[in-house]
N, C-alpha and C positions, 0 to 999 in steps of 0.2 A: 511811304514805305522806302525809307533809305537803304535797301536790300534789292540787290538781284536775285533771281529763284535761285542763281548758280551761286551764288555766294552766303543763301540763307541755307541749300543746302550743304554747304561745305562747311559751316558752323555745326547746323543740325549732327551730322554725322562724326563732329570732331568732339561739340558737350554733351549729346544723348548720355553718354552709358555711364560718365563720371556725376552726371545730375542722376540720372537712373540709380547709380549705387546710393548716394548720399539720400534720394528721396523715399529709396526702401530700408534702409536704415534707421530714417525716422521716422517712418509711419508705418514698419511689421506690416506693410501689405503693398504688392506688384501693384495691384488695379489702381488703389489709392494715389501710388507712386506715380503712375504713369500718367494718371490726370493730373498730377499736379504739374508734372513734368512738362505735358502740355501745353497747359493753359501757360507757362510761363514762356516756351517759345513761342505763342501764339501771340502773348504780350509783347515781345521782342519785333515780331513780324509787324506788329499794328503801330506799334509807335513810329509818334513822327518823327522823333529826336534823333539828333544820329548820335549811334551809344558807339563810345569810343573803344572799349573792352568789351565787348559781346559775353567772351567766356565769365568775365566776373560777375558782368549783369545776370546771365543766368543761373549762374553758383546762388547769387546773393538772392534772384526772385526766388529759383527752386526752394531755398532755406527759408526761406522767410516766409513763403506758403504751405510750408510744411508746417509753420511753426504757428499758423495762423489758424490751421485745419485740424492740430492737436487743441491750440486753446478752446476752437469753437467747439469742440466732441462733447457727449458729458463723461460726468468724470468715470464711469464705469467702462466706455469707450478711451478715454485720454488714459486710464490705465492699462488695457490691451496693446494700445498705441504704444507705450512706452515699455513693455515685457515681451520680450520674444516667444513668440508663439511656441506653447509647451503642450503636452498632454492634457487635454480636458477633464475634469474632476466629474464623475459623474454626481447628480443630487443624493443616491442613495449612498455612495463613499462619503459623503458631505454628513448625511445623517447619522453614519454608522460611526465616524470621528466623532462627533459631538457625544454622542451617547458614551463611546467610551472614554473620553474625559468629564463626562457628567458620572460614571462610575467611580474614576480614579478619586474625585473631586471628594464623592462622597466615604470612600473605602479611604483614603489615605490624610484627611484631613480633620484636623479637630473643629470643633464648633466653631471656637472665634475664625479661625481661615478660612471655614468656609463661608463664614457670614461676610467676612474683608473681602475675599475672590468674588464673592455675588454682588455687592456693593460695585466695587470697581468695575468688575467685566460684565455681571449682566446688566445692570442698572445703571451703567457708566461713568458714576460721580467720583471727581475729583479725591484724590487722597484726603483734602481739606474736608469736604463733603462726606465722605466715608465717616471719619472721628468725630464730624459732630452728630451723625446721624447715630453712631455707634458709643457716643459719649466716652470717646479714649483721645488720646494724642494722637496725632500723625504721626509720629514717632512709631505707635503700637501697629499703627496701618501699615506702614516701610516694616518693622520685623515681619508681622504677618507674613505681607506679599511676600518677601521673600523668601522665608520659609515655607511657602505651600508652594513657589512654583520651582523651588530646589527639589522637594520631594515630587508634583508632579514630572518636574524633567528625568529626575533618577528613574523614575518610574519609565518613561515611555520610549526613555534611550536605552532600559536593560532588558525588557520585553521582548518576546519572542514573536515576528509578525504571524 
């Protein structure tokens, strides 16, 4: 330990809150932050090397364990990780959108659009996919989409909530 307690404290106390900002900044959560934040002075403390920059050492560990603790999440965590925590969607607002763009879908679109929209977004294939499955150009797929989601938009942007 090439550290005195009085000199690891006086690091401690000088990088804490600038590694603390950065570490909640990129991981959207205090607790998360704070273990990383940790374990990186605690890496600083254990080593035997004498680290010439203390503060960049621990910029660079704090970042780089943050950045190590987004890649290992899965992706539905590495997404939260990356979005500032907002108002939570309940399941039943989730159901009640779906439904009424599955009205819109059906009230405001002609046959071929709606057969192009269900191709693409529910069954998820490729524009290329879409035309040979629907035996048109890709060409026809591109006017479609965008013609139904012109009118789905006009639609949900002049609606009354």
């Amino acid at each position: 330990m090439p550290y005195s307690s009085s000199e690891f404290k006086t690091i401690y106390l000088r990088c804490f809150p600038p590694c603390m900002r950065m570490a909640t900044g990129l991981l959207h959560s205090e607790d998360e932050a704070r273990d990383t934040v940790q374990e990186s002075f605690l890496k600083l403390w254990e080593t035997d090397m004498d680290v010439i920059n203390p503060d960049a050492f621990l910029i660079r560990s704090v970042r780089n364990a943050c950045i190590n603790r987004i890649n290992s999440a899965s992706t539905r965590e590495r997404i939260r990780m990356q979005l500032p925590v907002g108002p939570i969607i309940e399941e039943t607002d989730i159901e009640r959108r779906d439904e009424e763009v599955r009205e819109a879908v059906d009230r405001l679109l002609t046959g071929r659009e709606r057969q192009v929209v269900d191709k693409i977004y529910s069954e998820g294939l490729s524009y290329k996919e879409a035309a040979e499955s629907l035996d048109v150009s890709v060409a026809t797929i591109n006017k479609n989409i965008v013609a139904a989601l012109k009118k789905l938009r006009i639609h949900f942007k002049t609606r009354k909530p």
